[in-house]
DOBA-408887 format. One record per residue (C-alpha): x, y, z; residue number from 0; residue in one letter. Coordinates in pm, 1 decimal, padded with zeros to 6 digits. Layout:
// residues N
<rec><c1>X</c1><c2>Y</c2><c3>Z</c3><pos>NUM</pos><code>A</code></rec>
...
// end
This chain:
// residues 141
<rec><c1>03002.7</c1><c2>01465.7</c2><c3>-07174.6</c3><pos>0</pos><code>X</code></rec>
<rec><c1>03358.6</c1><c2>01523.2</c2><c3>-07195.8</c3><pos>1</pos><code>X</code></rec>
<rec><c1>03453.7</c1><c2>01788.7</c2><c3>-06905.0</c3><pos>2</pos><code>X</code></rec>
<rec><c1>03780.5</c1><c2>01860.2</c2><c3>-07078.0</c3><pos>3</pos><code>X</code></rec>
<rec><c1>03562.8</c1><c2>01995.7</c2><c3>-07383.9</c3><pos>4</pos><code>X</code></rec>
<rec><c1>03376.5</c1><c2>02176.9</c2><c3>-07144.4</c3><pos>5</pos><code>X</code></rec>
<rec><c1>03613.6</c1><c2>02341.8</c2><c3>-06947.4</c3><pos>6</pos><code>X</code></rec>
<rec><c1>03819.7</c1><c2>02459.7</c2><c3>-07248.3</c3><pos>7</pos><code>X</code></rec>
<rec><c1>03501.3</c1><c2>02595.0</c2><c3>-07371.8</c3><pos>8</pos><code>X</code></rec>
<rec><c1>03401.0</c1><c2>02771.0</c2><c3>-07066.5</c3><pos>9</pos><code>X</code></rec>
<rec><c1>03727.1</c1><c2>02916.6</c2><c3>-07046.9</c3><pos>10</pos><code>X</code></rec>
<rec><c1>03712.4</c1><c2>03030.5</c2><c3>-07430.5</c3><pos>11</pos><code>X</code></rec>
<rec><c1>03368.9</c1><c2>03135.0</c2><c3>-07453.9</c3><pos>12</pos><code>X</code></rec>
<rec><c1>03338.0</c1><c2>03384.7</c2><c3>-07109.6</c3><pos>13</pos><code>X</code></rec>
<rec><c1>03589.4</c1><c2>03632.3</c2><c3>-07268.6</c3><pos>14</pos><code>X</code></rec>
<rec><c1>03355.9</c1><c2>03662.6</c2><c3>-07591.9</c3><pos>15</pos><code>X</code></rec>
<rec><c1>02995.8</c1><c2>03629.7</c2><c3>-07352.8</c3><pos>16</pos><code>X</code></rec>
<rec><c1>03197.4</c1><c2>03911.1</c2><c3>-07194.9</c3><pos>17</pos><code>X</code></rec>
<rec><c1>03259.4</c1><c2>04184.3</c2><c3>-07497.5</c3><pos>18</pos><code>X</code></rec>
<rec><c1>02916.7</c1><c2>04105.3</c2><c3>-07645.8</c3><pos>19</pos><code>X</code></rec>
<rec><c1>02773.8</c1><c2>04186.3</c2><c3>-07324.9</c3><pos>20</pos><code>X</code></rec>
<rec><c1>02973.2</c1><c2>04539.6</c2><c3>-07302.0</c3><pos>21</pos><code>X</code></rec>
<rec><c1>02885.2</c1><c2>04591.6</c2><c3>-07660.4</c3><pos>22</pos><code>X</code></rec>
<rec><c1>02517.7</c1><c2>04513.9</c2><c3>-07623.7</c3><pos>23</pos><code>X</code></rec>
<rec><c1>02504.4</c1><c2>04733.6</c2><c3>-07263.7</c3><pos>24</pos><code>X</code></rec>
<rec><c1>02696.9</c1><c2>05039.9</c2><c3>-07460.7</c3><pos>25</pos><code>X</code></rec>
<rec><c1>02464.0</c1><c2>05060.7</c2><c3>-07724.6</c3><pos>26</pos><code>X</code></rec>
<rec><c1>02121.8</c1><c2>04955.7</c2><c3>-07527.6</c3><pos>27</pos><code>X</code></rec>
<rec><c1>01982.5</c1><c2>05316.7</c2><c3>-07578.8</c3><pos>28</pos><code>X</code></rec>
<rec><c1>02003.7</c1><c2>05363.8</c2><c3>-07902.1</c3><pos>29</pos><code>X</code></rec>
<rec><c1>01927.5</c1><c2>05039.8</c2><c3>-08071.3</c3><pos>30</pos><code>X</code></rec>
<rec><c1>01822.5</c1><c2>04660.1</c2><c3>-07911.9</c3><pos>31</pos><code>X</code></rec>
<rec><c1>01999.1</c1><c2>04611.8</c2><c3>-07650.0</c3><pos>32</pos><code>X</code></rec>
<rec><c1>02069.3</c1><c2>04758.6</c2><c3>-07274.5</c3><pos>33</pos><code>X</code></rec>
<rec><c1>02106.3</c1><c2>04685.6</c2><c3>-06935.4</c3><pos>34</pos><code>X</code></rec>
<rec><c1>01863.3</c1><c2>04357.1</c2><c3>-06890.9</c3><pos>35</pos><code>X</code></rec>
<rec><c1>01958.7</c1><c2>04159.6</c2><c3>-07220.7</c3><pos>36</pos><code>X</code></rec>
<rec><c1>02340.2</c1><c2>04256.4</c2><c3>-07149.1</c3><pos>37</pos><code>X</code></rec>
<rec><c1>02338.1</c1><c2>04124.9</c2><c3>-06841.2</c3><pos>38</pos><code>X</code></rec>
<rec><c1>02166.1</c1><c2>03814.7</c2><c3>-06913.7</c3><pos>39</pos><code>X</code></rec>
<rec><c1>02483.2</c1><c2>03758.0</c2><c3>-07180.6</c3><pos>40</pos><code>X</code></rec>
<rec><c1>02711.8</c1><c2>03801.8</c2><c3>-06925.3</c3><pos>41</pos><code>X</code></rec>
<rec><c1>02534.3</c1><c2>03554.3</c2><c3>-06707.8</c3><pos>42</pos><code>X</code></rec>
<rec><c1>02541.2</c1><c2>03303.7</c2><c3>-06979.9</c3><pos>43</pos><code>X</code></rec>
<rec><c1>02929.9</c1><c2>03284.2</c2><c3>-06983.6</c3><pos>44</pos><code>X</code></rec>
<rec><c1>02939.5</c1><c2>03315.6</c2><c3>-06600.6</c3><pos>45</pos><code>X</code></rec>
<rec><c1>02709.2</c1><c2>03023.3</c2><c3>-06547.4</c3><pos>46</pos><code>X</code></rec>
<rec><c1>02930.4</c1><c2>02824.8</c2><c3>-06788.9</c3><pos>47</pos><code>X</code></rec>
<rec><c1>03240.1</c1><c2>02867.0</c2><c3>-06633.0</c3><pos>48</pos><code>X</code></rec>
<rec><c1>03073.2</c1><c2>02798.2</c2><c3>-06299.6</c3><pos>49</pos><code>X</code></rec>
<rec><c1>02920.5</c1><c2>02453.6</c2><c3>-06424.6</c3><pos>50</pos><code>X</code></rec>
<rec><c1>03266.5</c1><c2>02400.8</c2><c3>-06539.2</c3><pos>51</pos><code>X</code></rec>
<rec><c1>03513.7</c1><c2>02485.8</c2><c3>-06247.1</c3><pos>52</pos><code>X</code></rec>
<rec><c1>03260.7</c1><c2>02523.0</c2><c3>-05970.7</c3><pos>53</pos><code>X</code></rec>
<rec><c1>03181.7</c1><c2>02745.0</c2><c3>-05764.0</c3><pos>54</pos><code>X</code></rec>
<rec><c1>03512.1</c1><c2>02801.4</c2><c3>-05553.2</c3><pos>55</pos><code>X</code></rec>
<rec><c1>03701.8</c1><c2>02902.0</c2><c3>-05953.3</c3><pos>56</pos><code>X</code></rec>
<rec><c1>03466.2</c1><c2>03108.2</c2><c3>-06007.7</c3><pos>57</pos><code>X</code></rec>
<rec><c1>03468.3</c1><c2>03306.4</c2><c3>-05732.7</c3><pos>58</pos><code>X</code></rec>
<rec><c1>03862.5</c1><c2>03361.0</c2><c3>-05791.8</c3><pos>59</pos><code>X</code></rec>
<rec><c1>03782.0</c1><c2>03478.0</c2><c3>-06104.0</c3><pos>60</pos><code>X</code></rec>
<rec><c1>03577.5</c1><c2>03787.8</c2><c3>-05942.5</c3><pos>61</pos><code>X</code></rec>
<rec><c1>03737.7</c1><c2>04063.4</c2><c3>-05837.0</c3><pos>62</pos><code>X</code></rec>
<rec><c1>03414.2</c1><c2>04178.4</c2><c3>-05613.0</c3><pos>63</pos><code>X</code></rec>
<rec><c1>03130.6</c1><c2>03995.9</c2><c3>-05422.0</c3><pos>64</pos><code>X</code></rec>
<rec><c1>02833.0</c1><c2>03994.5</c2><c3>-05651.1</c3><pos>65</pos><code>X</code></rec>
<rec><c1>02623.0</c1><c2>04075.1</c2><c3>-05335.8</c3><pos>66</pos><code>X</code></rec>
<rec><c1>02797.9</c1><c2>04435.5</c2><c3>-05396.1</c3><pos>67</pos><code>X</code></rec>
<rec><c1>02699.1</c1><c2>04471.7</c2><c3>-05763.5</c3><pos>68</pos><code>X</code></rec>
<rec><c1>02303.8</c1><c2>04506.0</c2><c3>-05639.1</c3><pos>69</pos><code>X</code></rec>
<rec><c1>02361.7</c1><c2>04772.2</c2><c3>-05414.7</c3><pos>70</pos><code>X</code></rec>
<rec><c1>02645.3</c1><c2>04928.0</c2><c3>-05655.5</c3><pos>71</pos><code>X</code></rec>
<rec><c1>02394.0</c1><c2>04885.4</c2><c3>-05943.1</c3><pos>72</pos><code>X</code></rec>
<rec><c1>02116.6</c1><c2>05063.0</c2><c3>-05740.6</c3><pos>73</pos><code>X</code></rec>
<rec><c1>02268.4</c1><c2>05349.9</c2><c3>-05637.2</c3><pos>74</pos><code>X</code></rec>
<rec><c1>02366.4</c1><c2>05396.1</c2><c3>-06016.3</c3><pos>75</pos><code>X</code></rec>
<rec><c1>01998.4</c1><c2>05343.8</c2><c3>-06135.3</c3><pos>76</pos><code>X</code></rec>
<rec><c1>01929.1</c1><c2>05603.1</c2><c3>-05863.3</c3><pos>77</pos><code>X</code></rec>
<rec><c1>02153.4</c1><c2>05828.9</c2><c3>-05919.4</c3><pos>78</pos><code>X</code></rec>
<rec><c1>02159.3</c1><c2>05836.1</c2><c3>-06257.8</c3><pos>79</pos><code>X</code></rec>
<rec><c1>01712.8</c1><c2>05925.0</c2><c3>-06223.0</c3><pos>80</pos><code>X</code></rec>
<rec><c1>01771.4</c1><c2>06178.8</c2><c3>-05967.1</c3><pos>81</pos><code>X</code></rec>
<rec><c1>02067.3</c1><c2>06381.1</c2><c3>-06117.5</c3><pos>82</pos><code>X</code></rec>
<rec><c1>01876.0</c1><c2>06594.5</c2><c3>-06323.2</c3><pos>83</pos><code>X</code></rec>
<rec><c1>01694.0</c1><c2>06688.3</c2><c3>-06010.7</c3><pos>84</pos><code>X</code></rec>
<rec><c1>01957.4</c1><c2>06881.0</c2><c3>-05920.6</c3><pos>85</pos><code>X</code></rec>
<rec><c1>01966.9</c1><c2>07055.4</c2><c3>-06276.1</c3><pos>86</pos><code>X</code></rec>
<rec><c1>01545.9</c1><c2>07167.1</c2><c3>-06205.8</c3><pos>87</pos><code>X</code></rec>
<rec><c1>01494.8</c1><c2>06904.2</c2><c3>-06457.5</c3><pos>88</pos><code>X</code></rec>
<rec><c1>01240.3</c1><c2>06647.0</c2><c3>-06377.6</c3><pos>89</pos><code>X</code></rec>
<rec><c1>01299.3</c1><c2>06336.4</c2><c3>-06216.3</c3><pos>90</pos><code>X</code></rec>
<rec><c1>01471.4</c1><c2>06027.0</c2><c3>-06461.7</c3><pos>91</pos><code>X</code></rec>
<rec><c1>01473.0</c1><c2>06319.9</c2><c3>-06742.4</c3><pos>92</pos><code>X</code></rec>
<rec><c1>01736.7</c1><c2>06203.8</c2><c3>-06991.2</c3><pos>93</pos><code>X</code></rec>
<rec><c1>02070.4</c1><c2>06451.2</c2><c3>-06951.2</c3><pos>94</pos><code>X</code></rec>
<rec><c1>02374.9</c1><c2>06420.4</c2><c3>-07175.2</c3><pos>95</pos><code>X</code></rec>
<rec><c1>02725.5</c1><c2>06529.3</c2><c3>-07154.0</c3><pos>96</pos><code>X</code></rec>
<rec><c1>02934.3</c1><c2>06535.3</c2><c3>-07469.5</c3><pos>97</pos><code>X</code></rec>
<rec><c1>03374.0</c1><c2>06536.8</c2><c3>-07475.5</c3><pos>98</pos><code>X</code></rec>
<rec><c1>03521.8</c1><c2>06579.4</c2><c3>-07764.8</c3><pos>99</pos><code>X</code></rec>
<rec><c1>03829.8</c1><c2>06322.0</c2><c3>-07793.5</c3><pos>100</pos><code>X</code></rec>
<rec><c1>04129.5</c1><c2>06442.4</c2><c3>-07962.5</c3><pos>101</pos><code>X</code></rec>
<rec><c1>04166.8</c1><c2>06160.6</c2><c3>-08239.4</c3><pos>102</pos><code>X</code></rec>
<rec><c1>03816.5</c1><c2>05963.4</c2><c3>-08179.5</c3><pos>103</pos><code>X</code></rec>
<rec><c1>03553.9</c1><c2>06243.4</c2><c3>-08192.4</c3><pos>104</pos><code>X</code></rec>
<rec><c1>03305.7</c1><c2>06327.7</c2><c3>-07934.0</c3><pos>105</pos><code>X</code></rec>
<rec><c1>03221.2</c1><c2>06084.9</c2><c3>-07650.8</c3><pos>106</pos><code>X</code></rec>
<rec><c1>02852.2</c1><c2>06108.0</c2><c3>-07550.8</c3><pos>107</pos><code>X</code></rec>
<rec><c1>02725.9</c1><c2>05980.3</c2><c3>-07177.1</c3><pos>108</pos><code>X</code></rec>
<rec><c1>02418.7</c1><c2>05981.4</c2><c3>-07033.7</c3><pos>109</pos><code>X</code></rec>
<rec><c1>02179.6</c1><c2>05945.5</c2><c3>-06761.3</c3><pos>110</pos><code>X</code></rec>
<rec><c1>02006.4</c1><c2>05671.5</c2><c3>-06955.0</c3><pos>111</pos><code>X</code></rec>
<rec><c1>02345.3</c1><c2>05496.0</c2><c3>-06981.0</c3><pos>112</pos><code>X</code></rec>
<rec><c1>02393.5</c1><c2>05514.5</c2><c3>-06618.8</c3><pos>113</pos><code>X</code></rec>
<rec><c1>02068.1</c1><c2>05381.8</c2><c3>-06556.1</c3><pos>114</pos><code>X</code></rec>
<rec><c1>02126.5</c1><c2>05094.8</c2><c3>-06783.9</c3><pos>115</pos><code>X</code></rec>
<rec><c1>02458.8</c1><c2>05070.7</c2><c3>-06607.7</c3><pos>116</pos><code>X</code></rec>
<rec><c1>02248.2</c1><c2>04999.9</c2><c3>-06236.9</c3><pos>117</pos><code>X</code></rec>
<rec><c1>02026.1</c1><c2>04772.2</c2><c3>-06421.9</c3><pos>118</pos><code>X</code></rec>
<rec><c1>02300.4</c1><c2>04540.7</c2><c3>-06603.0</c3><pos>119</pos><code>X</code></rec>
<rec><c1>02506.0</c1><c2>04546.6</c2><c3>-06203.5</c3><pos>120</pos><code>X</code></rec>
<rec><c1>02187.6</c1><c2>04453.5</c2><c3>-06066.8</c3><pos>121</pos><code>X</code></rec>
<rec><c1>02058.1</c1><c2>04171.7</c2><c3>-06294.6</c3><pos>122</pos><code>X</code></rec>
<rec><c1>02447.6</c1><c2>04058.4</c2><c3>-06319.0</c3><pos>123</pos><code>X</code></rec>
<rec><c1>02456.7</c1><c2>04055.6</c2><c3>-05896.7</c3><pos>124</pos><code>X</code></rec>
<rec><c1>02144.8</c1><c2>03897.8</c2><c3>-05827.0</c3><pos>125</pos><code>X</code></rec>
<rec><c1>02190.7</c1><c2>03641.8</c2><c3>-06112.8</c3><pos>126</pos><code>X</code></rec>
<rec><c1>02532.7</c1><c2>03574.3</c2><c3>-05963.2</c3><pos>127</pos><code>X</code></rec>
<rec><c1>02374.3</c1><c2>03441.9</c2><c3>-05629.8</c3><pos>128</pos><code>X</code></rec>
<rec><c1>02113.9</c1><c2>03236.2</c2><c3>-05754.0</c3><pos>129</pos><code>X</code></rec>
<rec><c1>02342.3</c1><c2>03044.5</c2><c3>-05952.5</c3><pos>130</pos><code>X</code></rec>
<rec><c1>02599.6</c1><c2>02984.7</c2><c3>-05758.8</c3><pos>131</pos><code>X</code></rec>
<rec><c1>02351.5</c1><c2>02883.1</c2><c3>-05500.4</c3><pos>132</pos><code>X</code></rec>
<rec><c1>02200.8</c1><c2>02666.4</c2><c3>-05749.3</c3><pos>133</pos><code>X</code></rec>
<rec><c1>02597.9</c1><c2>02537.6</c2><c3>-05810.5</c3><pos>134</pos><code>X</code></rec>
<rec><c1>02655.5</c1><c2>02490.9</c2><c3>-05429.7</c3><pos>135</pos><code>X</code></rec>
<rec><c1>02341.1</c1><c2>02301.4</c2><c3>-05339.8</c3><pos>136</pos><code>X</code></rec>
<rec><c1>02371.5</c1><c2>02023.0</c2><c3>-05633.7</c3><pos>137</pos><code>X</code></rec>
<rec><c1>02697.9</c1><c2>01943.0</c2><c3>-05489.6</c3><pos>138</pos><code>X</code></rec>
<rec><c1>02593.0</c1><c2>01983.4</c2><c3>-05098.0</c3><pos>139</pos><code>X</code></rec>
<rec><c1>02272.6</c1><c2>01757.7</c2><c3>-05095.2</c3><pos>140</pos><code>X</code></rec>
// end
């Protein structure tokens, strides 16, 4: 294969993998979608650019250390089950919040949101690792 088609794939494709993902983790709750499938689209256009650049460009290309999206994502999933706790609500109850937007209409968030949130950072983190491990030991044995 040519790696010069590759490459300018990777580099073209991640951006779109990227939005899709967001769109797909935005509207999770209320039609197909959410935190798992997003995340897995996400890792698609990761894992291309890494089998493109390697592993060292696409770590430059993260502004974190996907060991930190697992616990990030975590205390999000957490959070976002025992917040209505503190409301007398019972635990992982579904809470929403509504602002209205001057110009776009109202803006709803909720705790199932959030908890799709944890679950996209987690799946995206732990995802991360294995394949750059994956990456890093093809080209170290």
């Amino acid at each position: 294969m040519n790696l010069n088609l590759l490459k300018t794939g990777a580099k073209l494709l991640l951006p779109i993998f990227v939005v899709m993902a967001l769109w797909l983790l935005l509207r999770g709750h209320n039609a197909p979608g959410g935190g798992f499938i997003a995340a897995l689209v996400f890792i698609t256009g990761y894992g291309l650019y890494l089998f493109a650049y390697g592993v060292e460009a696409s770590r430059r290309i993260l502004p974190f250390d996907p060991r930190s999206l697992i616990g990030v994502g975590l205390l999000t999933a957490l959070f976002s089950a025992a917040w209505p706790v503190v409301w007398r609500q019972p635990f992982f109850q579904g809470m929403w919040w509504s602002w209205d937007l001057p110009g776009w209409g109202p803006l709803m968030l909720g705790t199932p949101v959030l908890f799709d949130l944890g679950v996209f950072l987690v799946v995206s983190g732990a995802l991360m690792i294995i394949l750059t491990s994956f990456e890093e030991s093809r080209w170290n044995s």
